[in-house]
C-alpha positions as CSV (number, residue, x, y, z in Angstrom):
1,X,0.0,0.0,0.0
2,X,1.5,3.3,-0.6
3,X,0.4,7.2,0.1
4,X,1.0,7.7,-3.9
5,X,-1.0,6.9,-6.5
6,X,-0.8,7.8,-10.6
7,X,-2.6,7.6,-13.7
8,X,-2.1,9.3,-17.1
9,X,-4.4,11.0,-18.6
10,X,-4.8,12.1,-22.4
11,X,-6.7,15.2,-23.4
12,X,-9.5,14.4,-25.8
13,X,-12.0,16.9,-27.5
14,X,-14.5,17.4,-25.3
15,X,-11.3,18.2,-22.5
16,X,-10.6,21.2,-25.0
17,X,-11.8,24.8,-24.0
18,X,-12.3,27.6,-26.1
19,X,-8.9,28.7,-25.3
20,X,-7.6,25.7,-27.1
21,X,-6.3,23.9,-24.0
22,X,-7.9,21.9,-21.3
23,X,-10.7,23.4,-19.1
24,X,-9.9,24.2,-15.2
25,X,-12.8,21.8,-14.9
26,X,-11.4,19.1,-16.5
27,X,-8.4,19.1,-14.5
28,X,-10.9,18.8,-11.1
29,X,-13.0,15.7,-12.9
30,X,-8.9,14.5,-13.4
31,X,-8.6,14.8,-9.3
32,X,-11.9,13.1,-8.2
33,X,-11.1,10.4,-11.0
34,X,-7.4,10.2,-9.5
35,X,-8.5,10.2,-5.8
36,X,-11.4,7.4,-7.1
37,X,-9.1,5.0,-8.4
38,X,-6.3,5.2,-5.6
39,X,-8.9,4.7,-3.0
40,X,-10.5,1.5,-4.7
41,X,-7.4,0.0,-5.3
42,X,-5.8,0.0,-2.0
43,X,-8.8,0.5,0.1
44,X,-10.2,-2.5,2.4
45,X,-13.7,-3.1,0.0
46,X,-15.7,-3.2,3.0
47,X,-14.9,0.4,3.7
48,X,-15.2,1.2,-0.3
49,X,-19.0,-0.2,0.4
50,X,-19.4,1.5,4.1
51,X,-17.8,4.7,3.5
52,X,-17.9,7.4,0.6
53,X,-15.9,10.6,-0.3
54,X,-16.9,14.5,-0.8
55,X,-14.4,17.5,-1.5
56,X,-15.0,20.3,1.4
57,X,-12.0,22.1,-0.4
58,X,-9.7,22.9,-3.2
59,X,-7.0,24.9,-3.6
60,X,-5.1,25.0,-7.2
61,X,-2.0,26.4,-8.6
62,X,-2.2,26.5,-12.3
63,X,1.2,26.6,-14.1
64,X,1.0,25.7,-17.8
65,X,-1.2,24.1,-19.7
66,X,-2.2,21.1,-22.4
67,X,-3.9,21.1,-25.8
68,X,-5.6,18.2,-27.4
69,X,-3.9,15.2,-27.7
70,X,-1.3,15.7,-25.3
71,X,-0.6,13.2,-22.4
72,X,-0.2,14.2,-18.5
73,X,0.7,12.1,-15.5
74,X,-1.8,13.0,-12.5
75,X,-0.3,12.0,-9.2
76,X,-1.9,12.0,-5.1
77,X,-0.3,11.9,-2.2
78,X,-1.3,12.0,1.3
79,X,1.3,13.4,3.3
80,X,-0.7,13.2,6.6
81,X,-2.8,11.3,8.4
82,X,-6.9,12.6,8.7
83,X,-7.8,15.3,11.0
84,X,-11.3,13.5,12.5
85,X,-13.7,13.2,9.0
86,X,-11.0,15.0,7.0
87,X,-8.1,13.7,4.5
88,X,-6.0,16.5,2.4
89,X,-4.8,15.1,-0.9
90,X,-2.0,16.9,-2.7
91,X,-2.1,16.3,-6.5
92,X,0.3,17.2,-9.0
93,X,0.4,16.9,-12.8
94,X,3.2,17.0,-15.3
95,X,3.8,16.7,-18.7
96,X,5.8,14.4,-20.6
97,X,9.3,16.1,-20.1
98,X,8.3,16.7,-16.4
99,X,7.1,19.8,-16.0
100,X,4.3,20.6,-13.3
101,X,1.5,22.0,-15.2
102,X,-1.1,21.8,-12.1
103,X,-0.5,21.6,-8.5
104,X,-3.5,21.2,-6.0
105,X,-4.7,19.8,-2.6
106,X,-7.9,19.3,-1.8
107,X,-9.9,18.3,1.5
108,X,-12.1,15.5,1.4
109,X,-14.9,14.5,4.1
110,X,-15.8,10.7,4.8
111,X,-19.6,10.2,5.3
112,X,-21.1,6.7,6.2
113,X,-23.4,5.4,3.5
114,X,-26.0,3.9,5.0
115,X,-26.8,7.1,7.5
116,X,-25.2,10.0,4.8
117,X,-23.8,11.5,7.8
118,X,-20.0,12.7,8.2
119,X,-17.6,10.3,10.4
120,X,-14.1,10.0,11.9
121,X,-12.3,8.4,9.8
122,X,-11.3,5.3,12.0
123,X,-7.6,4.5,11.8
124,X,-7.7,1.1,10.0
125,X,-9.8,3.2,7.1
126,X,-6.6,5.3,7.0
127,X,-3.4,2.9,7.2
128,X,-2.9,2.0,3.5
129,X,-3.2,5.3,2.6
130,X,-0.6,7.0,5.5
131,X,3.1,7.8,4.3
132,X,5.8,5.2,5.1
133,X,7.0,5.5,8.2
């Protein structure tokens, strides 16, 4: 288990803005896709079916952008454990040579499913997700 997580992503037509490069909002569905997939895949899947994910927060540092076609590597990182329901993810992305186009972090609250209310997160829910000690 590991505190990183990465996936590329490609920008594709309807990513495009009339500015000819992709739309700040793209970049956020990018994050909740990122944060999705890192918590399925190394999440216990009893907490992926008892326990669900909403962003209180995001702050973002734009720094360059992409046009269509081009290829990005998101990454997450949690860099600390959660402060009762909330978890900060840090996200960078960077193009192919390795420049940082976007850096962010974002707060995220934990609700239980089946009563939609916000929870602790309980510690086992946070280990595979805590850096290395």
């Amino acid at each position: 288990m590991s505190n990183r997580f990465s996936l590329r992503f490609t920008a594709a037509p309807e990513h495009i803005d009339e500015n000819g490069h992709v739309n700040n909002t793209v970049w956020l569905k990018w994050m909740e896709e990122l944060s999705t997939a890192h918590w399925v895949a190394q999440a216990d899947p009893a907490h992926v079916a008892a326990y669900a994910w909403f962003v209180l927060r995001h702050e973002i540092d734009y720094r360059g952008n992409v046009g269509l076609g081009a290829s990005v590597e998101g990454i997450t990182e949690i860099l600390e454990g959660p402060s009762g329901p909330r978890f900060d993810r840090h996200f960078r992305f960077v193009d192919d040579a390795g420049k940082e186009l976007v850096r962010a972090r974002t707060t995220w609250g934990m609700i239980d499913r089946a009563t939609g209310r916000l929870v602790r997160v309980p510690p086992e829910v946070a280990a595979p997700f805590l850096p290395e000690a």
